[in-house]
C-alpha positions in Angstrom: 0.0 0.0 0.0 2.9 2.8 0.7 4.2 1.6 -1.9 1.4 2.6 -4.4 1.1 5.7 -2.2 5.1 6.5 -2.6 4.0 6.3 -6.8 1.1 8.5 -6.4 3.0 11.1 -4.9 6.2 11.3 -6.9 3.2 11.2 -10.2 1.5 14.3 -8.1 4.4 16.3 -7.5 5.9 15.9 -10.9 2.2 17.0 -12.5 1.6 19.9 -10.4 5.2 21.4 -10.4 4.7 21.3 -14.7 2.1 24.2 -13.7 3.8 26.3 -11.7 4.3 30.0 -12.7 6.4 31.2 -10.3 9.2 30.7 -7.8 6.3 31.0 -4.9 4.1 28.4 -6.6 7.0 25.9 -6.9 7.8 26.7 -3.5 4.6 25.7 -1.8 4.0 22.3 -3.9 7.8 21.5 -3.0 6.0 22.3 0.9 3.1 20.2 0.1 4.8 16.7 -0.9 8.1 17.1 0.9 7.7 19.7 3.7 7.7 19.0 7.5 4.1 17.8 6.8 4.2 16.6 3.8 2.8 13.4 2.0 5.9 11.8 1.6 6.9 13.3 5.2 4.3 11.4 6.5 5.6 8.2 5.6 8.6 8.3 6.4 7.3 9.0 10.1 6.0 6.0 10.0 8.7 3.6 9.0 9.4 3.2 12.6 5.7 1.1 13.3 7.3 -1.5 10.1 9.4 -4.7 10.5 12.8 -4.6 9.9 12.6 -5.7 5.6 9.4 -3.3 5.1 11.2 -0.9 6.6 14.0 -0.9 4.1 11.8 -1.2 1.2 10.0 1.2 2.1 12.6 3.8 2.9 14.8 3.1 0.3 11.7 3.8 -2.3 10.9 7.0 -0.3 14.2 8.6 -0.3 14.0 7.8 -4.0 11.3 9.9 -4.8 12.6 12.7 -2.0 15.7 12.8 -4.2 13.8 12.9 -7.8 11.5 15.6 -5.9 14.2 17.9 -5.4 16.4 17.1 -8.4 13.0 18.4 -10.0 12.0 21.0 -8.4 15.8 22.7 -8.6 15.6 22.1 -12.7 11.7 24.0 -12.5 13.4 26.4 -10.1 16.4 27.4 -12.1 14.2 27.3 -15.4 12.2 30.1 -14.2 14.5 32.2 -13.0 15.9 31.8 -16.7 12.1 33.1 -18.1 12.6 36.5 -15.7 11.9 39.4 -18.1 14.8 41.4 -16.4 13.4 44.3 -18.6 10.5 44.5 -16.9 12.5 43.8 -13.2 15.1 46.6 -13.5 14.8 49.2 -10.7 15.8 52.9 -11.5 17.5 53.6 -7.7 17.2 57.5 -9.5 13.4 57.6 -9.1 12.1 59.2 -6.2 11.3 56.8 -3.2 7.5 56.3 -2.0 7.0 58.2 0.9 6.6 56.4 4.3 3.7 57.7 6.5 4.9 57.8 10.2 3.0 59.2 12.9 3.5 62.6 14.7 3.0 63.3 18.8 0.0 65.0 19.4 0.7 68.4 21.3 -0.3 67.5 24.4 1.9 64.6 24.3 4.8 67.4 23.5 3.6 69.4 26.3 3.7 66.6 28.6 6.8 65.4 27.8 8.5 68.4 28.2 7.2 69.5 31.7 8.1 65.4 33.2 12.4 66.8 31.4 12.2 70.2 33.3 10.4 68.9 36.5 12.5 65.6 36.6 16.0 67.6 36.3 15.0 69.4 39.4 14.4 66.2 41.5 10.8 65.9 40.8 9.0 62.5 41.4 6.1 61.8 38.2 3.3 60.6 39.7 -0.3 59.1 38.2 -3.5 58.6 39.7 -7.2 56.8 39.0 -9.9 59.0 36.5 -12.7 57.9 38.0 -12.6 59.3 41.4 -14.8 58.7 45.1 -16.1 61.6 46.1 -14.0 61.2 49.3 -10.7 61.9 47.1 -12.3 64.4 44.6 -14.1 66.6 46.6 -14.4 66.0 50.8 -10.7 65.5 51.5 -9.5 68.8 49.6 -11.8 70.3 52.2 -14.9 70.6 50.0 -18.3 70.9 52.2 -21.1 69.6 50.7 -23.1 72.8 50.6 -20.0 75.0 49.6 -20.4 76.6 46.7 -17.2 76.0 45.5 -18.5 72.5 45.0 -21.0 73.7 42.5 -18.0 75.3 40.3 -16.8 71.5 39.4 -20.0 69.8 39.6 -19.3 67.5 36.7 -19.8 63.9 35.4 -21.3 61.3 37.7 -20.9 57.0 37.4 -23.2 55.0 38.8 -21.7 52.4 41.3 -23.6 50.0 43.5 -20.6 51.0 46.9 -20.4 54.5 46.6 -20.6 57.9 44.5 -18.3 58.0 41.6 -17.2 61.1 39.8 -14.7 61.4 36.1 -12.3 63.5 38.5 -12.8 67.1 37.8 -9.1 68.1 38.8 -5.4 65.9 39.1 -5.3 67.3 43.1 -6.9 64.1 44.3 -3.8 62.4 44.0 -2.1 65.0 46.7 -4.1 62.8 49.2 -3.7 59.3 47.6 -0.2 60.0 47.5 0.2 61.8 50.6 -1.7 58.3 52.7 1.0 56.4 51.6 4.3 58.6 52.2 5.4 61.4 54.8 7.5 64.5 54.0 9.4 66.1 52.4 8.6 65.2 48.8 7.7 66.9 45.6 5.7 65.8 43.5 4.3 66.0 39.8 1.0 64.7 38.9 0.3 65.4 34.9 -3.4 64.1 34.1 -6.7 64.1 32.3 -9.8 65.5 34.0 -13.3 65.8 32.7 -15.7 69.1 33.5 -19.7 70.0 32.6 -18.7 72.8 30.5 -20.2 74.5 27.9 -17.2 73.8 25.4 -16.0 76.9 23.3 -12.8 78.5 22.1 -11.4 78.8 25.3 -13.7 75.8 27.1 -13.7 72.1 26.8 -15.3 69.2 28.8 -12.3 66.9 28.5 -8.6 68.7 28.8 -5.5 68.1 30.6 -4.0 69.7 33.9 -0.8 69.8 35.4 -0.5 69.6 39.7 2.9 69.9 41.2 3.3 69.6 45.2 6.1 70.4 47.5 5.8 69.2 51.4 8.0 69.7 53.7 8.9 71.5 57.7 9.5 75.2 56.3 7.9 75.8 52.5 6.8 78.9 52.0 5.2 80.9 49.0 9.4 82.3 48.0 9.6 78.8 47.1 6.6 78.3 44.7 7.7 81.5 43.2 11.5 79.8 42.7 10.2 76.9 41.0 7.8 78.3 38.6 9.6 80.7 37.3 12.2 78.4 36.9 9.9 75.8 35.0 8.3 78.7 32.5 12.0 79.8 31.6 13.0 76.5 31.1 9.8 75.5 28.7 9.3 78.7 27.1 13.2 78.9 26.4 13.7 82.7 27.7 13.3 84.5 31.0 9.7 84.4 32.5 9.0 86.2 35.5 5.8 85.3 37.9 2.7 87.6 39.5 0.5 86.2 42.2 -3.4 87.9 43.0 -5.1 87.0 45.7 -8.0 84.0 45.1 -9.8 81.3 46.4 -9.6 77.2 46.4 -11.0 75.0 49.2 -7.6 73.1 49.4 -5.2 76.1 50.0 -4.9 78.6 52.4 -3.9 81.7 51.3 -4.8 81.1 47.3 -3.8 83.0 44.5 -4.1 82.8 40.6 -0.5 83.3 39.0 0.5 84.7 36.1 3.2 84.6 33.8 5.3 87.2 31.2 3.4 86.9 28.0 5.5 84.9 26.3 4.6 85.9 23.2 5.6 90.1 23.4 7.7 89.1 26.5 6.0 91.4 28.6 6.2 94.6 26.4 2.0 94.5 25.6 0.9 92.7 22.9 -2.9 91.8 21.4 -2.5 88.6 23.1 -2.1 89.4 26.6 -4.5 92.5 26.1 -1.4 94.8 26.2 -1.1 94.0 30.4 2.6 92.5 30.2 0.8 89.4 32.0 -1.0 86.1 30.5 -3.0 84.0 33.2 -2.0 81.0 33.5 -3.5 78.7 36.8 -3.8 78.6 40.4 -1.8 78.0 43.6 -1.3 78.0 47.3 -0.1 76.8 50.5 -2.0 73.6 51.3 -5.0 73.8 53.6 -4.0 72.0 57.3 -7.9 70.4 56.8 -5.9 68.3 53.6 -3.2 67.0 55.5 -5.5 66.0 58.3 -7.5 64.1 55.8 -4.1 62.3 54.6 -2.9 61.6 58.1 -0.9 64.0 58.8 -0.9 65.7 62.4 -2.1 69.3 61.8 0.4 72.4 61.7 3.3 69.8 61.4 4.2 70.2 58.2 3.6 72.8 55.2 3.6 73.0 51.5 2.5 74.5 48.4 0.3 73.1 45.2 0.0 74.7 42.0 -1.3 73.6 38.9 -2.9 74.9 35.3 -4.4 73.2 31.6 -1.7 71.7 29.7 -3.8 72.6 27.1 -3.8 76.4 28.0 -0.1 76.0 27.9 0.1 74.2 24.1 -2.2 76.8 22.6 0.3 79.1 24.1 3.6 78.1 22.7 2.5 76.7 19.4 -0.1 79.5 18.9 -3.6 77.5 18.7 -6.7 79.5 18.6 -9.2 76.8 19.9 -9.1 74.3 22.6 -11.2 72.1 20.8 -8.7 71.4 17.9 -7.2 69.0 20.6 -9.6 66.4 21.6 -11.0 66.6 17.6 -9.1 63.8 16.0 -8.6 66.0 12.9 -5.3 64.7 11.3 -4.6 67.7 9.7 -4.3 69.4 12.8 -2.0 66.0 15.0 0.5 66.2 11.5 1.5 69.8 12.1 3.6 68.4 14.9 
């Protein structure tokens, strides 16, 4: 019976390879008859389940055909590399190459990268937190009371959850707290994020957008120091000398509070269109941290002090790669991400 078989295949392979047109074709009927799993493969795997003298018949006709196989197939192989119309296959290495699209980082992604450099080289630790927030860590800890009005300001997207209220954080200062539980001071910290707002989107608004969050802890911060470091940072991203103004504010989770604001970078504080000819572009908010935050953390009250600043990454791309709208960055528009 493998004998007949042995006949069949050496027949199959030597009518099928006849028909093949190409190198590829050739290839793959070699593949089929003499392959790893192929017919004639397949007997010889079983040589081992034969007596001694079938064995031998057997094998020797096998290896037979195996050897005509490939005697054949290299006289089919070499006969159509002789048929290659090498007129047709010439390449002209003068003609311009095809162009290889690659993609481009989006903006934010820029931004982002760029504040972890500066903030890193000044002995910064990057750290992340959960979006979808408790309202313990978005809200209560920072020292929001539920019938503060301040609460109403970032009122935003709620989750239902069958344990407890669940918010899209509406800020990246949760993480203060979750990181604060878990270490003591001194530290400083970055927290780069994505937070989510009920706003009525515009040129200037958007209901999904980035912040920034740094946070220093320590026995003797003070306001000099927040000043130090931020001006440091906007020199360093901006690539000139920025200079820093502080107004008097209000946020639940610091005590005093200020908004900040920067030399417009764009007339460097000469008055331009831009900045409305003040000198001064605002650019976020800051503070000492309240005592009521630590306590929520676990920190003994009036033990330790510290400042927290933060502001929209976004705010800060339209800025130094003059975008008009806000909403240009969560629009998917590749004409817009291939500009960078």
């Amino acid at each position: 019976m493998d004998k007949e078989k042995i006949a069949s295949i050496k027949s199959g392979f030597l009518e099928e390879y006849q028909n093949s047109r190409n190198e590829k074709s050739l290839y793959e009927v070699k593949v089929k008859y003499v392959g790893r799993n192929g017919e004639l493969t397949k007997i010889l795997k079983k040589l081992k389940n034969l007596s001694a003298e079938e064995r031998k018949q057997i094998g020797t006709l096998a290896n037979e055909a195996r050897r005509e196989i490939e005697k054949a197939y290299e006289a089919r192989k070499k006969e159509l590399g002789e048929r290659i119309d090498w007129e047709k296959e010439k390449i002209d290495v003068t003609l311009p190459g095809k162009k290889v699209e690659i993609g481009s980082l989006h903006p934010v992604t820029l931004v982002y990268r760029e504040i972890e450099r500066v903030f890193s080289s000044m002995g910064f630790e990057i750290v992340e937190g959960p979006e979808l927030e408790t309202d313990w860590y978005n809200f209560t800890s920072l020292n929001f009371p539920f019938d503060h009005p301040a609460r109403d300001m970032q009122d935003t997207f709620w989750v239902k959850s069958p344990k407890e209220k669940m918010v899209l954080r509406t800020h990246t200062s949760p993480v203060q707290v979750r990181y604060m539980e878990k270490r003591k001071p001194p530290f400083r910290i970055i927290v780069p994020g994505r937070v989510f707002r009920n706003e009525a989107t515009d040129a200037k608004h958007e209901h999904t957008l980035h912040q920034f969050e740094a946070l220093v802890v320590g026995d003797d911060v003070n306001v000099g120091n927040f000043k130090y470091i931020a001006k440091e940072f906007f020199s360093a991203f901006f690539g000139k000398k920025m200079d820093i103004r502080l107004r008097p504010s209000f946020f639940p989770f610091t005590e005093p509070s200020f908004e900040f604001d920067i030399t417009c970078a764009i007339c460097s504080g000469k008055g331009c269109t831009t900045c409305k000819n003040a000198g001064w572009l605002e650019i976020g908010g800051a503070g000492m941290v309240n005592q009521n935050v630590f306590v929520a953390a676990g920190y003994p009250r009036n033990k330790y002090q510290g400042f927290a600043w933060g502001f929209g990454i976004e705010r800060l791309a339209m800025m130094k790669y003059k975008i008009d709208d806000i909403r240009w960055f969560e629009s998917g528009d590749l004409r817009f991400i291939k500009q960078f």
